[in-house]
PQR file of N, CA, C, O and H, with PARSE charges and radii, in Angstrom:
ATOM      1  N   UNK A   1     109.918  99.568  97.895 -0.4000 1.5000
ATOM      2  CA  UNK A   1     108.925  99.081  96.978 -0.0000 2.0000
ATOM      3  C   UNK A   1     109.572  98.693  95.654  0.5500 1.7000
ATOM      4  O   UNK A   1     109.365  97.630  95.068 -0.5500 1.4000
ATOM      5  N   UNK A   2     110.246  99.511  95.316 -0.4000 1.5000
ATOM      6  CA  UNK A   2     111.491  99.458  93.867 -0.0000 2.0000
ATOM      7  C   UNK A   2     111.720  98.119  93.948  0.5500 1.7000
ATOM      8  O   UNK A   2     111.256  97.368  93.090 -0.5500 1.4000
ATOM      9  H   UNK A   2     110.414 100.374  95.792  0.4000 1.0000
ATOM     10  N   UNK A   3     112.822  97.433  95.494 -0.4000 1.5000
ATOM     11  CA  UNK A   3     113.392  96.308  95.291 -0.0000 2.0000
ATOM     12  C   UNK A   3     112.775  95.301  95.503  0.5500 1.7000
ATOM     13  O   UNK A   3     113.312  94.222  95.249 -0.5500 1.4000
ATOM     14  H   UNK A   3     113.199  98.043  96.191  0.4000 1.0000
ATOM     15  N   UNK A   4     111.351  95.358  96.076 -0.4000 1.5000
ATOM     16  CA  UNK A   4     110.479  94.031  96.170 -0.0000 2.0000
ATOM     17  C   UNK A   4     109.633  94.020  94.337  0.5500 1.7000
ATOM     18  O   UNK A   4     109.853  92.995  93.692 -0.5500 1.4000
ATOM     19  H   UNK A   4     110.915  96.234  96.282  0.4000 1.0000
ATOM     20  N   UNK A   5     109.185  94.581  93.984 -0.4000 1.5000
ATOM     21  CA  UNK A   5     109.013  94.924  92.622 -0.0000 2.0000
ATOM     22  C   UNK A   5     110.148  93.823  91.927  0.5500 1.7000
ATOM     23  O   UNK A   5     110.039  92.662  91.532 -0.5500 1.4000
ATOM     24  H   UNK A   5     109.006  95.414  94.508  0.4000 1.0000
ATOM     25  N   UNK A   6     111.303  94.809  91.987 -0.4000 1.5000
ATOM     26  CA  UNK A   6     112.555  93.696  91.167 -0.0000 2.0000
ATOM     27  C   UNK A   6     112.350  92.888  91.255  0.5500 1.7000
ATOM     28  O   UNK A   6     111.723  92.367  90.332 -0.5500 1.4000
ATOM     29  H   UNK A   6     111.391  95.752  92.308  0.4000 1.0000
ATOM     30  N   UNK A   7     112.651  92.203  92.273 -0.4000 1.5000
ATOM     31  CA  UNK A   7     112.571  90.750  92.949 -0.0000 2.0000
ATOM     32  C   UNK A   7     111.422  89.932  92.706  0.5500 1.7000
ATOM     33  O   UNK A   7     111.470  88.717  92.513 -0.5500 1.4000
ATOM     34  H   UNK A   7     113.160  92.627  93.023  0.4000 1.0000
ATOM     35  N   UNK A   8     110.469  90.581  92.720 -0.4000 1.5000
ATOM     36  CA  UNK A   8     109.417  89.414  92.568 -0.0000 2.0000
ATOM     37  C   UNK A   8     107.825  89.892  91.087  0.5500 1.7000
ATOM     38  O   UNK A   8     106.807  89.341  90.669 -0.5500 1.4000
ATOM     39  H   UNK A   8     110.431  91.568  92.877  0.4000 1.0000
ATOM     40  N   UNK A   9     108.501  91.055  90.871 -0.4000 1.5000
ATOM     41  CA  UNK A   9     107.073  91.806  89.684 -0.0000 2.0000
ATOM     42  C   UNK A   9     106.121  92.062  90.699  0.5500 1.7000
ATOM     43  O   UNK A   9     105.983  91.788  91.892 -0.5500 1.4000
ATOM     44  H   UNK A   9     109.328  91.502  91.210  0.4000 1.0000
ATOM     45  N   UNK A  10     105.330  92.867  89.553 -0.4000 1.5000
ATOM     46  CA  UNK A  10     104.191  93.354  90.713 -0.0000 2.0000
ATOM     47  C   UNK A  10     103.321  94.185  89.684  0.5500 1.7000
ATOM     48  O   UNK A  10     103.398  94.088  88.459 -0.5500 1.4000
ATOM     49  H   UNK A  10     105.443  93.090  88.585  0.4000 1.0000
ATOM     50  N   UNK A  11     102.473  95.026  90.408 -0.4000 1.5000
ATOM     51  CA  UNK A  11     101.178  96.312  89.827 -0.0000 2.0000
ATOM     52  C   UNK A  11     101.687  97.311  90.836  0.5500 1.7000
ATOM     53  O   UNK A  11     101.946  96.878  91.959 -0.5500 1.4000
ATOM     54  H   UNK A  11     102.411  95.104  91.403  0.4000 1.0000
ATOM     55  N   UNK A  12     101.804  98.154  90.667 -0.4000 1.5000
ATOM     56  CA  UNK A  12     101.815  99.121  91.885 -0.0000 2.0000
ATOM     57  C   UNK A  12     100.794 100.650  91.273  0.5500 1.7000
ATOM     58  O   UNK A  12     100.791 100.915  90.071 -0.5500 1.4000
ATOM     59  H   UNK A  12     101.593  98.506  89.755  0.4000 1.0000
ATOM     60  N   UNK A  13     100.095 101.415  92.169 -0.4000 1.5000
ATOM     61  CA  UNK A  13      99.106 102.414  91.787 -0.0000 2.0000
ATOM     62  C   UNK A  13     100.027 103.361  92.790  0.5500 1.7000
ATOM     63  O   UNK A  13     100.367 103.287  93.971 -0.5500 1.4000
ATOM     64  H   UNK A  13     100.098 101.200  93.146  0.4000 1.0000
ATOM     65  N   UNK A  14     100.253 104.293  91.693 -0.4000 1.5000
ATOM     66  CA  UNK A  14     100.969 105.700  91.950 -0.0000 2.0000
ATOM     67  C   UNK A  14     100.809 107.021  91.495  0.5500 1.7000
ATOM     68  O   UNK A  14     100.099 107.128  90.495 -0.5500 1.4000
ATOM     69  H   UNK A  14      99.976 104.353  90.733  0.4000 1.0000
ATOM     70  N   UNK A  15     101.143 107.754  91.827 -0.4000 1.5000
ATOM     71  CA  UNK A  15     100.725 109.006  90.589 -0.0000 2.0000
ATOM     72  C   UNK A  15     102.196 109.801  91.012  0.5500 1.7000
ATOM     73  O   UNK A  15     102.321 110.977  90.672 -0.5500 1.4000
ATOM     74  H   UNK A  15     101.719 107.667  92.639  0.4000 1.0000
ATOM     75  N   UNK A  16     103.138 109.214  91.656 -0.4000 1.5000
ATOM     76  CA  UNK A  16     104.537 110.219  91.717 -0.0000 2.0000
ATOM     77  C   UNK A  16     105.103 109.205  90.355  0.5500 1.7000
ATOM     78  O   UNK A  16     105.151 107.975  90.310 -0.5500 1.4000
ATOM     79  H   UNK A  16     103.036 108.258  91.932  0.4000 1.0000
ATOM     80  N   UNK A  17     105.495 110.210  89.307 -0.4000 1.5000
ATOM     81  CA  UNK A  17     106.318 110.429  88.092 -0.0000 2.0000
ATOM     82  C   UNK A  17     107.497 109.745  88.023  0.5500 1.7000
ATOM     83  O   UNK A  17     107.856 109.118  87.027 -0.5500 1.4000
ATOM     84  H   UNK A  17     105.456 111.208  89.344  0.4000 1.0000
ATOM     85  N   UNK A  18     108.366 109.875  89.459 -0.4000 1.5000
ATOM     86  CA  UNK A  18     109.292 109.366  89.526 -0.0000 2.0000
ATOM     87  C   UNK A  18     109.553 108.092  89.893  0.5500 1.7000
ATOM     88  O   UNK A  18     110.642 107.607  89.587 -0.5500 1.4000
ATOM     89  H   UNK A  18     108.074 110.384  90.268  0.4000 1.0000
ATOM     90  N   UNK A  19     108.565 107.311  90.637 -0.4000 1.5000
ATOM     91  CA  UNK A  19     108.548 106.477  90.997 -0.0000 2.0000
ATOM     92  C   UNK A  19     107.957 104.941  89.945  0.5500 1.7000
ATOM     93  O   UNK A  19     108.083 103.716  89.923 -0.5500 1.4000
ATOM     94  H   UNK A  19     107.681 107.705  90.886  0.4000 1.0000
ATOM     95  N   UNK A  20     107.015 106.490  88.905 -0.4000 1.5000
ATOM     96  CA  UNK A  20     106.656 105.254  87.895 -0.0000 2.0000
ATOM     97  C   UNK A  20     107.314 104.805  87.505  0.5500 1.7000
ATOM     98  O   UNK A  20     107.352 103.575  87.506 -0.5500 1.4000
ATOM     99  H   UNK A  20     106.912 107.484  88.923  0.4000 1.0000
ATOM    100  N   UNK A  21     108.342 105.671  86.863 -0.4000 1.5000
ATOM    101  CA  UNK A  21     109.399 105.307  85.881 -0.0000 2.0000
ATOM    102  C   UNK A  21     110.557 104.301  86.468  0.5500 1.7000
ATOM    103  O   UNK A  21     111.188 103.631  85.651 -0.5500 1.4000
ATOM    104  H   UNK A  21     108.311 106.671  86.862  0.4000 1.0000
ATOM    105  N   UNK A  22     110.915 104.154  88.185 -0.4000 1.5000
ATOM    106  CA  UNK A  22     111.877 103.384  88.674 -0.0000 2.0000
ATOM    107  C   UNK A  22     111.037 101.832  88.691  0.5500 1.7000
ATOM    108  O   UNK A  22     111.619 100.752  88.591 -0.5500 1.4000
ATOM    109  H   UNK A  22     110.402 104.698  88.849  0.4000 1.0000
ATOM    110  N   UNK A  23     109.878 101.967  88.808 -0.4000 1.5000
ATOM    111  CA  UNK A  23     108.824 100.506  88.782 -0.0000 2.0000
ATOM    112  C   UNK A  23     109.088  99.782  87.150  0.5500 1.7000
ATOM    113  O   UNK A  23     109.590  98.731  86.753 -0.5500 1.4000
ATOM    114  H   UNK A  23     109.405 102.845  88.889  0.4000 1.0000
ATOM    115  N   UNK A  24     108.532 100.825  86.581 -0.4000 1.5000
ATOM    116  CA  UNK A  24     108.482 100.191  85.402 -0.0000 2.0000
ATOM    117  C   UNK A  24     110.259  99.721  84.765  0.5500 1.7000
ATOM    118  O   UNK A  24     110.525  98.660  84.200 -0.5500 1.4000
ATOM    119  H   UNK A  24     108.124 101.679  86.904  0.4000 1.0000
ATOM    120  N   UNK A  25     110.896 100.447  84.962 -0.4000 1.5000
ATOM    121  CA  UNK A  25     111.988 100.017  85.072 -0.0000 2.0000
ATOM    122  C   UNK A  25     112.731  98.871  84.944  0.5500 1.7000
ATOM    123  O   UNK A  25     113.442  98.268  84.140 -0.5500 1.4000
ATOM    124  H   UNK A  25     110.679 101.308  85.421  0.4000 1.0000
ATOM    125  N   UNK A  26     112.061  98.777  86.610 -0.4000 1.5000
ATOM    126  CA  UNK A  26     112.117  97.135  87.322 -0.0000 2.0000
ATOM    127  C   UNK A  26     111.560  96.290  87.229  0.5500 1.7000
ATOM    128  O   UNK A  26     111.823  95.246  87.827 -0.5500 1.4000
ATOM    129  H   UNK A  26     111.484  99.267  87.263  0.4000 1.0000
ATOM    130  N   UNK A  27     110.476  96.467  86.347 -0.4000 1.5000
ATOM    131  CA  UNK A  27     109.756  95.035  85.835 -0.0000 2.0000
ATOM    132  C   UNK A  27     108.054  95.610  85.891  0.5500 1.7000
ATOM    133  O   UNK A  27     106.985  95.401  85.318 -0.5500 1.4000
ATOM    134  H   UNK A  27     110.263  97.315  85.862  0.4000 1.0000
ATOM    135  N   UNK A  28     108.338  96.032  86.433 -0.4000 1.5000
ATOM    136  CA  UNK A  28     106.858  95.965  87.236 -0.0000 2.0000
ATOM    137  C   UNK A  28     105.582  97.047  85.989  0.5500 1.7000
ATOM    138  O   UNK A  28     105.905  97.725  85.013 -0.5500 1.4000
ATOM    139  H   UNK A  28     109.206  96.201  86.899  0.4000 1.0000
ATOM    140  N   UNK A  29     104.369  96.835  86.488 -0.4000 1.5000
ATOM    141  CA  UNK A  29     103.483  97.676  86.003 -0.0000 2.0000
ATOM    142  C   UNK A  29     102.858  98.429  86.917  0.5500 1.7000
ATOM    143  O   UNK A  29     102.963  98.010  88.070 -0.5500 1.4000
ATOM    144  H   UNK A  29     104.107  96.284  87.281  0.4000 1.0000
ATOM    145  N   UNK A  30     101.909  99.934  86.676 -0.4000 1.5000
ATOM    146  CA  UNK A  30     101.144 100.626  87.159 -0.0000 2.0000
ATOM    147  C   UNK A  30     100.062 100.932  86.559  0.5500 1.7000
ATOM    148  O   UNK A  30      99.632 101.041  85.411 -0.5500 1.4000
ATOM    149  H   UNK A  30     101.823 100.274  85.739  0.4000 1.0000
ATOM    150  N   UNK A  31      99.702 101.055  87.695 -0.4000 1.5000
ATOM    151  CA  UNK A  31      97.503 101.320  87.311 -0.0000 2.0000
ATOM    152  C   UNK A  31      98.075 102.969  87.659  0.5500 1.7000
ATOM    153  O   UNK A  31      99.043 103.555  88.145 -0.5500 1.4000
ATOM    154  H   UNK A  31     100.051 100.967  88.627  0.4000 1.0000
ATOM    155  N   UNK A  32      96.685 103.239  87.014 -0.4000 1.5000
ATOM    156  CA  UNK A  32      96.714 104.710  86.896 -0.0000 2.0000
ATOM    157  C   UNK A  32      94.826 105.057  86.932  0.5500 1.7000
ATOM    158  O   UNK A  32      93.938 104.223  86.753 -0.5500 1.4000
ATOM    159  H   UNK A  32      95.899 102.763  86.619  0.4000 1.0000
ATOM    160  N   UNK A  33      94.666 106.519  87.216 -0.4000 1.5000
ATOM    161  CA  UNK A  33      93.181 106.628  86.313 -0.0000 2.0000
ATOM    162  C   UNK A  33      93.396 107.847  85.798  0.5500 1.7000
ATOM    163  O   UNK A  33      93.984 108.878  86.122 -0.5500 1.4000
ATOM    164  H   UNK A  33      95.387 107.197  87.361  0.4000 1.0000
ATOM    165  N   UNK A  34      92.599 107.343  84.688 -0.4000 1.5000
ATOM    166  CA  UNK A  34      92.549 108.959  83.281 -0.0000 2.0000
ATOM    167  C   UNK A  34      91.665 109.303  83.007  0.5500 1.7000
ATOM    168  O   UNK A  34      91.393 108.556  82.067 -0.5500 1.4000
ATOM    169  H   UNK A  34      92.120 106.505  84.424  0.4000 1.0000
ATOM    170  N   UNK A  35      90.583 110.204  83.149 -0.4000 1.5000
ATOM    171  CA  UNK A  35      89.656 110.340  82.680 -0.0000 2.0000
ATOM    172  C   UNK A  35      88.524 109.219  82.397  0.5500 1.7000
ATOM    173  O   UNK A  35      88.055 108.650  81.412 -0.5500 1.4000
ATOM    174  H   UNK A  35      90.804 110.811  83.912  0.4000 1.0000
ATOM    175  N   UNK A  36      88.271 109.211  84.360 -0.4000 1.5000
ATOM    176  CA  UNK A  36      87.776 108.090  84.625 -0.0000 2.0000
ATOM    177  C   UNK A  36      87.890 106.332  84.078  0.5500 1.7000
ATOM    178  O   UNK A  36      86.876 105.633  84.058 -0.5500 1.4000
ATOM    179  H   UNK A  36      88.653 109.673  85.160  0.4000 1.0000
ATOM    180  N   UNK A  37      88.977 105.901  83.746 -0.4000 1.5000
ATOM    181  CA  UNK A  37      89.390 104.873  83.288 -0.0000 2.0000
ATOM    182  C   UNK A  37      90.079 104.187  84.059  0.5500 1.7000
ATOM    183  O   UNK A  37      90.639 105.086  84.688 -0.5500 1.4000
ATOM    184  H   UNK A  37      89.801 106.468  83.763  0.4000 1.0000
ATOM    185  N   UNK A  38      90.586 102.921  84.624 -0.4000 1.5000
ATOM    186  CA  UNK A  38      91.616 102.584  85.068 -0.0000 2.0000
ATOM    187  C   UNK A  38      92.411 102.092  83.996  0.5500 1.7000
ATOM    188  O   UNK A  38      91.891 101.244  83.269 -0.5500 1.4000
ATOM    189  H   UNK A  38      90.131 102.191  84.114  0.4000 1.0000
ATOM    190  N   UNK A  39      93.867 102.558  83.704 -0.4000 1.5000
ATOM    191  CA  UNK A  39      94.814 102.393  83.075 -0.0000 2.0000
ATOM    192  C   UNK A  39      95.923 101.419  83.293  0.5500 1.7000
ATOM    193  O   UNK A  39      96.692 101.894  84.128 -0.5500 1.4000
ATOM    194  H   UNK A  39      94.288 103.246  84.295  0.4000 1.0000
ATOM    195  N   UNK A  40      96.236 100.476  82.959 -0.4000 1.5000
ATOM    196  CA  UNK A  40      97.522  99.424  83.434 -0.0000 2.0000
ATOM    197  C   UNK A  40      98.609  99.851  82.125  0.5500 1.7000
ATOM    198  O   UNK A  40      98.327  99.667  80.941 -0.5500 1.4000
ATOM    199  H   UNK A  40      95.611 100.090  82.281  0.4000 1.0000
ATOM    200  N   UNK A  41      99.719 100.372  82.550 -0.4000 1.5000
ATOM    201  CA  UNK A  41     100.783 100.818  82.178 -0.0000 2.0000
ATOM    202  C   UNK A  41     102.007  99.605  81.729  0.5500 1.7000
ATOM    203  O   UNK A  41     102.749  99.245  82.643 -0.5500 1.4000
ATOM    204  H   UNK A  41      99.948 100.522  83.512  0.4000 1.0000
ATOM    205  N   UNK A  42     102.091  99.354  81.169 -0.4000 1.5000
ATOM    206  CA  UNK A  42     102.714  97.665  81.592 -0.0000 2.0000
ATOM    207  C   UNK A  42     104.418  98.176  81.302  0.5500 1.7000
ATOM    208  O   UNK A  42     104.815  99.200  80.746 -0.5500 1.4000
ATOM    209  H   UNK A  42     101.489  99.646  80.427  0.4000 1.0000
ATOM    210  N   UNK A  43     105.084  97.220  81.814 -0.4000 1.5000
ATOM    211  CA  UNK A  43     106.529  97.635  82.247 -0.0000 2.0000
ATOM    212  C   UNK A  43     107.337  97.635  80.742  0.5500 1.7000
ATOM    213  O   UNK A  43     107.086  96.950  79.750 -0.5500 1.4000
ATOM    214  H   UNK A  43     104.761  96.388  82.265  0.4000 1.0000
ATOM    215  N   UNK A  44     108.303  98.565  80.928 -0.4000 1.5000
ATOM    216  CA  UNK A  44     109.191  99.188  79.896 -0.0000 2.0000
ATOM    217  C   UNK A  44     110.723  97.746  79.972  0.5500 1.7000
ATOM    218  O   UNK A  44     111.833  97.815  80.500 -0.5500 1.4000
ATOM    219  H   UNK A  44     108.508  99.121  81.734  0.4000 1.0000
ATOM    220  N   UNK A  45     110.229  96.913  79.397 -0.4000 1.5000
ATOM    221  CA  UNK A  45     111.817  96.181  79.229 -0.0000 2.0000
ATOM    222  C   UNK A  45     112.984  96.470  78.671  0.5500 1.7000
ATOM    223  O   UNK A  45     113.923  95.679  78.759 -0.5500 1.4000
ATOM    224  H   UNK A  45     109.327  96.857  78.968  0.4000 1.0000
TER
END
């Protein structure tokens, strides 16, 4: 998921910690929910 992400961007919905951080990483963003919200996390360049 990491290297299709790279390759092409994306949204991905996760709640493993570790995986956010290798997405966002790579370009990409994550949805989340918080206290009933949906959250878009947008990627760390």
């Amino acid at each position: 998921m990491v290297s299709y992400v790279k390759e092409n961007g994306g949204i991905v919905a996760t709640i493993d910690a570790e995986l956010k951080t290798r997405i966002k990483k790579s370009g990409g963003s994550i949805l989340s929910i918080a206290s009933d919200k949906i959250v878009l996390e947008p990627s760390k360049l």
